[in-house]
C-alpha positions in Angstrom: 41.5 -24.9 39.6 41.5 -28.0 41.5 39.4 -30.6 39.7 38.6 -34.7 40.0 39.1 -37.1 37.4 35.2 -37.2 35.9 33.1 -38.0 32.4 31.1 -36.2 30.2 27.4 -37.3 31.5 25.4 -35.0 33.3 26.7 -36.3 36.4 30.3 -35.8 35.8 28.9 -31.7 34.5 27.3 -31.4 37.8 30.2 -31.8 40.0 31.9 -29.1 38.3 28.9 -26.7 39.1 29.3 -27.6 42.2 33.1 -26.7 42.0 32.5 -23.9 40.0 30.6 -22.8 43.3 34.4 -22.4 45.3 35.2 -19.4 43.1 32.2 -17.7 44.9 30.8 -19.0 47.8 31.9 -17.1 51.2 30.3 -13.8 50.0 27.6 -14.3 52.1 30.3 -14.0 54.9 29.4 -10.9 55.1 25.9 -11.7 56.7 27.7 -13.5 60.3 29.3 -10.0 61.2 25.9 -8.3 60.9 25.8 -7.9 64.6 29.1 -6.3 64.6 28.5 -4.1 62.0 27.1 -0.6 62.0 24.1 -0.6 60.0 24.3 -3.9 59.2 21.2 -4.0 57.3 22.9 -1.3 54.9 26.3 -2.3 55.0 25.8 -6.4 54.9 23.3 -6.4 51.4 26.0 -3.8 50.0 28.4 -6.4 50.4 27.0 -9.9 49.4 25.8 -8.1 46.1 29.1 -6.3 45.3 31.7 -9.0 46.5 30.4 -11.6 43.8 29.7 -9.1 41.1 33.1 -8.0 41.6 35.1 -11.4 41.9 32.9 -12.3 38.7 34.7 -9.9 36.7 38.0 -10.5 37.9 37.3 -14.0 37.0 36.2 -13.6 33.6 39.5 -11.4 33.3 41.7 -13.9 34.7 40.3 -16.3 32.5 40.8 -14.4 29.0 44.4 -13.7 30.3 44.9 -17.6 30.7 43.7 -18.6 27.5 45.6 -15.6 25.9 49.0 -16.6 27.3 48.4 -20.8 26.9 47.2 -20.4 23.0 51.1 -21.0 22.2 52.2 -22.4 25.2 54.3 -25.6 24.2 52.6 -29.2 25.1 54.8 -29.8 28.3 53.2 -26.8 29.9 49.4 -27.5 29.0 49.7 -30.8 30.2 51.2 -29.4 33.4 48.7 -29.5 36.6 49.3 -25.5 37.3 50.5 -24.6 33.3 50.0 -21.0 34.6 53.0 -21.8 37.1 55.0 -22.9 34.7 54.4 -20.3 32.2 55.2 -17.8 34.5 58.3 -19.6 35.7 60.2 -18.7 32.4 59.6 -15.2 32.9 61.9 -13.2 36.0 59.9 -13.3 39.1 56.5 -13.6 38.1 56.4 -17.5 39.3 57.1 -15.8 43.1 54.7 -13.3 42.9 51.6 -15.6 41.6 53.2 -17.6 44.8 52.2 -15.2 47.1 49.2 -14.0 45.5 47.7 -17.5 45.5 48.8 -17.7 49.1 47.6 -14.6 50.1 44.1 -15.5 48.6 44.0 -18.8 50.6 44.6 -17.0 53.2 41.9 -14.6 53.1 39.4 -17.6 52.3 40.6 -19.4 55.5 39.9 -16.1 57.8 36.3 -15.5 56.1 35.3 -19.1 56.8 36.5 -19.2 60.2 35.1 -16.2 61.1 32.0 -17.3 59.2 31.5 -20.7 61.1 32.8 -18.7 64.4 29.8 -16.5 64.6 27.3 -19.4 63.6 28.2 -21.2 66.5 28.2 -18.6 68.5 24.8 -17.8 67.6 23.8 -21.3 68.2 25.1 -21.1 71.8 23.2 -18.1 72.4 20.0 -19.7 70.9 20.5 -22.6 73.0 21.0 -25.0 70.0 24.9 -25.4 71.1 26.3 -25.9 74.6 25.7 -22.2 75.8 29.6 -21.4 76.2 30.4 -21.2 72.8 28.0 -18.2 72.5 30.6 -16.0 74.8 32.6 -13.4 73.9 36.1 -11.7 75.0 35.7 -9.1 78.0 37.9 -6.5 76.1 37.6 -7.3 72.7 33.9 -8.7 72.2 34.8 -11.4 70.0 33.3 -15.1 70.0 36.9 -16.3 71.0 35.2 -19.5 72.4 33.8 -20.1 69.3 37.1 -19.2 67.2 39.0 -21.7 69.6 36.7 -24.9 68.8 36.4 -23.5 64.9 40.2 -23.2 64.0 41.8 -26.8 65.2 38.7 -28.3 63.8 39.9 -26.6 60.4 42.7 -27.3 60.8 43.0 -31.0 61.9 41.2 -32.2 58.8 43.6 -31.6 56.1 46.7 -31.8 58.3 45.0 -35.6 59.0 44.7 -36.5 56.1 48.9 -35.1 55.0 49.8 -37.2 58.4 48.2 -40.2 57.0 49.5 -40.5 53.3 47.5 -38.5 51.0 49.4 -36.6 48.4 48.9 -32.8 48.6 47.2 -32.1 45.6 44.7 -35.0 46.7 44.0 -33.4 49.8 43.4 -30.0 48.0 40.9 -31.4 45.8 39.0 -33.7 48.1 38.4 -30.8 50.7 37.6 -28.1 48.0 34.7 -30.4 46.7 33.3 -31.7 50.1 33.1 -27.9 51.1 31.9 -27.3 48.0 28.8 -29.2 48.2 28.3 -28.2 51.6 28.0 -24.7 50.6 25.7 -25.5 48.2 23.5 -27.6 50.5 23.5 -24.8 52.8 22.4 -22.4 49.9 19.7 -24.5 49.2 18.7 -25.1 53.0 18.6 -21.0 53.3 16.6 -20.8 49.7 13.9 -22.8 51.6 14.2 -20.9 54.2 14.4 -17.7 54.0 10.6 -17.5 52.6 9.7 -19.1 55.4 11.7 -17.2 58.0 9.8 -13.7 56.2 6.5 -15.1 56.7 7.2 -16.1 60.0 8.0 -12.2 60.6 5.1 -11.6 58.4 7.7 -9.6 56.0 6.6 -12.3 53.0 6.3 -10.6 50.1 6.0 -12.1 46.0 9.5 -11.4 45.2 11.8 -13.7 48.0 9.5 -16.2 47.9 9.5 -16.6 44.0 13.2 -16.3 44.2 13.7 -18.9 46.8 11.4 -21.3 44.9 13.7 -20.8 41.6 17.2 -20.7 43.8 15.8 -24.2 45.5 15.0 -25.4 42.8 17.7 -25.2 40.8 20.3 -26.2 43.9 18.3 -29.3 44.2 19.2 -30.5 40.6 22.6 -29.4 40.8 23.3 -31.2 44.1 21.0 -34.3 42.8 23.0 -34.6 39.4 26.4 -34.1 41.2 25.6 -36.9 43.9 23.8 -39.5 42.1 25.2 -39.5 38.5 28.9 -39.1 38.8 31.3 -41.7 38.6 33.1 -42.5 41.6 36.4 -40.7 40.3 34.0 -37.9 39.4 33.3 -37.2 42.6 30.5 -39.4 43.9 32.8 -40.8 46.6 33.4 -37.7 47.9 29.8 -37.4 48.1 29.6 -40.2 50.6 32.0 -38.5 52.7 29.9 -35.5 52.5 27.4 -37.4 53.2 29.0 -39.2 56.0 30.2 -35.9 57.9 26.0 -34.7 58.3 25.3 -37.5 60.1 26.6 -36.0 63.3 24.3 -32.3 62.5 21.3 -34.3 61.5 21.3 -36.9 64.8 22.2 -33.8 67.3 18.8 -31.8 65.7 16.9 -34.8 65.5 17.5 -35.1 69.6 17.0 -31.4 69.9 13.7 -32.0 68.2 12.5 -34.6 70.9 14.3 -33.4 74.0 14.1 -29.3 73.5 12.0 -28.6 70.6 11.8 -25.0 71.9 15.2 -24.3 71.5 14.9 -24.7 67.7 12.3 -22.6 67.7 14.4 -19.8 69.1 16.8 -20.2 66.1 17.3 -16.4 64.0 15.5 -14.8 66.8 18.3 -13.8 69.1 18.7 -10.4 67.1 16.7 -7.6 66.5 17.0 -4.5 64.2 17.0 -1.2 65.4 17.1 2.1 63.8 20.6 3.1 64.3 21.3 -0.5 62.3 19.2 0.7 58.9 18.5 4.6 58.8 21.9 6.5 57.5 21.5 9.7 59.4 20.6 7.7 62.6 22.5 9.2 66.0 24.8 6.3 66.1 25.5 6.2 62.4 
C-alpha cells in the first residue's frame, strides 16, 4: 500500500487512518446511480452495506496471505517497496498476473469515481448549483456525457501534470492517494452532519441516524484533526496544505452562491423524488 514517510505520534497514526480509508471509500458509489437504478432505494442500501463488508474480508485475507508468504522472505525482498512483487517474481507467472490484477483494480476504482463525481455534477447543474449544462444527458443513451467530459480530463490532467513536470511515479501515486484520501473523509464527515439534518428537513428524523451521525462526525473530526495538525511534514501534513489549497475554489464559489442565489442552495438533494416502483418489490415496473 502506498504510504508517506511519517512518526510514531498521534499525528503521524492519523494519516494512516486516513489512508487506511483508500481500501474502502467509493462504496458509497453506489448511491450517484440511484436515479438510474430500479428500486434504487432497495438496490443502492443493498450495495453500500455489502461492498464494504465484502472488500473487508478479502482484505483481512489478503493480509494473512502476505504475512504468511513474507515470514521467510529473505531481507532484500522485505525491504523492497512492493516485496509481494518480488516474491511473486521468483515463482512462473504469478508476477504477470498480480500485474493485471492490480491494474484491473485501478481500473475499476478510476470508473467508480468518475462515474461518481459525473453524476454529482450533474445533479448540481440540475439544482442550479453548477452552470445548468453540465446537468444534461445523452439523447440515446441518457448518460450525464457533459458531465463525464469535464470529469475525465480533470482526472486525468492532475497526475499526468505532475509525471510532465518531474515527480517520480511512486511520488505521484502516494501524493494523490492521500489528498483523495482526506477528501473522502472530509466528505464523510460533511454527509455525517448532514444527513440528520437533511431527515429532519423531510421530517423522516428519527433517534437512530441522528445518534449515528453524531458518533460518525464525531469521530471523522478527530481523525481528520490529528492527521492535519499533528503530522510531520513528511507525514503528510504538506499534503494537507494542498488539500487544503484545492477547497479554496468549492468554498469561494458557495460562499458567492450564498450571497448572489441563496435559493439555489436551498434546492440542493431536492431534485429527486421516490416513487413506488423505486422501493416496493412487486411494484409494476419492478
Amino acid at each position: 500500500a502506498p504510504v508517506v514517510d511519517g512518526d510514531a505520534r498521534w499525528g503521524g497514526l492519523a494519516v494512516g487512518v486516513v489512508l487506511g480509508v483508500v481500501g474502502f471509500m467509493g462504496f458509497e458509489s453506489a448511491g450517484t446511480l440511484g436515479v438510474e437504478a430500479q428500486r434504487p432505494l432497495v438496490a443502492v442500501p443493498r450495495a453500500v452495506l455489502w461492498t464494504p463488508a465484502v472488500a473487508g474480508v478479502l482484505f483481512l485475507g489478503a493480509t494473512a496471505a502476505q504475512v504468511v508468504l513474507l515470514r521467510q522472505a529473505p531481507l532484500e525482498v522485505l525491504m523492497s517497496p512492493v516485496p509481494v512483487a518480488e516474491l511473486a517474481g521468483t515463482v512462473g507467472g504469478v508476477s504477470k498476473a498480480l500485474d493485471v490484477g492490480i491494474a484491473a483494480s485501478f481500473f475499476a476504482c478510476v470508473t467508480g469515481s468518475a462515474n461518481a463525481l459525473a453524476r454529482v455534477l450533474f445533479s448540481m447543474g440540475r439544482e442550479g448549483v453548477l452552470p445548468s449544462s453540465l446537468g444534461r444527458t445523452h439523447r440515446r443513451f441518457g448518460t450525464p456525457h457533459v458531465a463525464m467530459g469535464l470529469a475525465l480530463p480533470l482526472l486525468v490532467a492532475v497526475p499526468v501534470g505532475c509525471l510532465l513536470a518531474g515527480a517520480g511515479a511512486r511520488t505521484v501515486l502516494t501524493g494523490t492517494l492521500t489528498v483523495s484520501a482526506f477528501g473522502y473523509v472530509l466528505a464523510y464527515l460533511l454527509v455525517s452532519v448532514a444527513a440528520p439534518l437533511f431527515l429532519r428537513r423531510i421530517g423522516e428524523l428519527t433517534p437512530a441516524p441522528l445518534a449515528g451521525g453524531l458518533v460518525a462526525a464525531v469521530l471523522w473530526l478527530l481523525v481528520l484533526g490529528m492527521a492535519l495538525v499533528g503530522a510531520s511534514w513528511g507525514g503528510g501534513r504538506g499534503l494537507s496544505l494542498v488539500f487544503g489549497l484545492a477547497l479554496l475554489p468549492g468554498v469561494g464559489w458557495v460562499a458567492w452562491l450564498r450571497l448572489r442565489h441563496p435559493g439555489r442552495l436551498a434546492r440542493v438533494g431536492v431534485y429527486d423524488e421516490a416513487t413506488a416502483d423505486r422501493v416496493l418489490t412487486g411494484s409494476p415496473a419492478a
